[in-house]
C-alpha positions as CSV (number, residue, x, y, z in Angstrom):
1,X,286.2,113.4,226.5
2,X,287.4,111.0,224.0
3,X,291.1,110.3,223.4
4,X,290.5,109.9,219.5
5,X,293.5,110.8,217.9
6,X,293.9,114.2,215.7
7,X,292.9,112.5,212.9
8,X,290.2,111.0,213.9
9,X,288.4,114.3,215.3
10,X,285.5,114.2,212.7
11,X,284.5,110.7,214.1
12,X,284.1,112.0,217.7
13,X,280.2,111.9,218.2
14,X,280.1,115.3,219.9
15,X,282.1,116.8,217.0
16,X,279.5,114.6,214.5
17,X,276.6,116.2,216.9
18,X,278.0,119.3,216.4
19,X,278.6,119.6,212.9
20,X,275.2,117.6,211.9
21,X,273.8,121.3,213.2
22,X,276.1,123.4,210.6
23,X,275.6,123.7,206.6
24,X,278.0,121.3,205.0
25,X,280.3,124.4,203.6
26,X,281.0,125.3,207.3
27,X,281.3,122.0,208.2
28,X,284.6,121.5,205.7
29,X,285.8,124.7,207.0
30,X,286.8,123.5,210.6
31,X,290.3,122.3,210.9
32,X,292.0,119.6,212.6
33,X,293.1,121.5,215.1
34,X,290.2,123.7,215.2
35,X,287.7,120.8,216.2
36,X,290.0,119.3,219.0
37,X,289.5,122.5,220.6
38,X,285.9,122.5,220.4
39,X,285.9,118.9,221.2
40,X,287.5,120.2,224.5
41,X,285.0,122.9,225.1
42,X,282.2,120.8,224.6
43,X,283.4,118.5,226.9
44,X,283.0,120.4,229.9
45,X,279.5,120.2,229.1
46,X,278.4,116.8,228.4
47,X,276.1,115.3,231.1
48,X,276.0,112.0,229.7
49,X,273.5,109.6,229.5
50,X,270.1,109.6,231.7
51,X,267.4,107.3,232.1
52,X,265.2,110.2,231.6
53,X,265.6,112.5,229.4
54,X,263.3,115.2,227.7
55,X,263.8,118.5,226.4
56,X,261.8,120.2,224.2
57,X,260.3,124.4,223.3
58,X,257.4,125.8,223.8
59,X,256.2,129.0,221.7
60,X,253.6,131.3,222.9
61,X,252.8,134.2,220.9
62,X,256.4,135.7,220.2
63,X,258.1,134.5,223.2
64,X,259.5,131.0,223.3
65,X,260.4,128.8,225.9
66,X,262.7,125.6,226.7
67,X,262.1,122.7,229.3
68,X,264.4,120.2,230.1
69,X,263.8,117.1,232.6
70,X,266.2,114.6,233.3
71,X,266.8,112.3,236.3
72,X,268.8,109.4,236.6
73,X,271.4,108.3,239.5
74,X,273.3,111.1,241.3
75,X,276.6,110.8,240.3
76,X,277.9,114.3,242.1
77,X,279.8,114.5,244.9
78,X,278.4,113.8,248.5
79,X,279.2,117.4,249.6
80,X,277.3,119.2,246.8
81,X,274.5,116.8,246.8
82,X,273.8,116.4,250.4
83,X,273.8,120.5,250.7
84,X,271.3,120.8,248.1
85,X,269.1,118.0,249.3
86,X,269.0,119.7,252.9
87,X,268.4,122.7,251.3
88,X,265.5,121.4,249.2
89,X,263.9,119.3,252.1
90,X,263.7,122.2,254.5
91,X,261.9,124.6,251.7
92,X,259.6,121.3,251.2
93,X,258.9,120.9,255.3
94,X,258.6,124.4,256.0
95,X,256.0,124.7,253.1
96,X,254.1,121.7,254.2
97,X,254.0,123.3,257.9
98,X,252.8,126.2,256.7
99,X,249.6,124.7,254.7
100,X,249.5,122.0,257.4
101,X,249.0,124.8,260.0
102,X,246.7,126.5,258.3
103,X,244.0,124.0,257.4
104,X,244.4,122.7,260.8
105,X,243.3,126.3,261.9
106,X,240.5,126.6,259.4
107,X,239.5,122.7,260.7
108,X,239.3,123.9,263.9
109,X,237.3,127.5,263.2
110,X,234.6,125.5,261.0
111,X,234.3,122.9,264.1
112,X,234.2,125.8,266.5
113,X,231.3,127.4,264.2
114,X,229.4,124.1,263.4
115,X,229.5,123.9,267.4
116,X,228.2,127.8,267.8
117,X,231.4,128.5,270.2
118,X,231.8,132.6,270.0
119,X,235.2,132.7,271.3
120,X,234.4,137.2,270.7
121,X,230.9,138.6,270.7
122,X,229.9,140.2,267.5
123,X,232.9,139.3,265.2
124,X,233.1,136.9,262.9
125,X,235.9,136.3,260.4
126,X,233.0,135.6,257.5
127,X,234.5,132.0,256.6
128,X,231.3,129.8,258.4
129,X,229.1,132.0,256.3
130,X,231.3,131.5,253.0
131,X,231.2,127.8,253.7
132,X,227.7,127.2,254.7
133,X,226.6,129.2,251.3
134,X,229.0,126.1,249.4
């Protein structure tokens, strides 16, 4: 938050961002006192500058949709980030063991097939036939 003085309120570039968005009528009818209080409440919200930053809508049909993407260097506390970013890597490991396991498996089942190893007579899970019909 700036420390503009009262007077100065209307030169504050959040209150200028803010009152760009308004019809000039409502823009005269904010007070002095009236914007330094916005000026406060918006400042809680202000992320600040980010080497990436894009935001945009999306309409489909009668719904619409925002996105947002920004990225630039972590600037939060080493408690909040660090417990996020363990949270985030185990998700992205136990995903990736997951999918690793399985096409391992499916490696192994086509090999096994390719080879004509019948680990159980007369059952067949039907995946050498789908993939010899590829």
């Amino acid at each position: 938050m700036t420390d503009a003085p009262v007077d100065d309120i209307r030169q504050d570039p959040a209150i200028q961002k803010l009152l760009e968005r308004m019809p000039a009528e409502v823009q005269q009818s904010f007070t002095e006192a009236q914007l330094s209080y916005l000026r406060v409440a918006l400042g809680a919200r202000q992320w600040g500058k980010h080497k990436l930053d894009v935001r945009g809508t999306l309409g489909l049909g009668s719904w619409r949709y925002y996105y947002v993407l920004v990225a630039g260097r972590n600037k939060r506390s080493e408690y909040r980030s660090h417990k996020t970013g363990l949270l985030v890597k185990a998700v992205f490991l136990s995903v990736l063991l997951i999918l690793s396991s399985v096409l391992g498996l499916l490696v192994l089942y086509l090999l096994k097939s390719a080879l004509g190893i019948d680990l159980f007579a007369d059952f067949s899970l039907g995946i050498w036939g789908w993939f010899q019909s590829l």
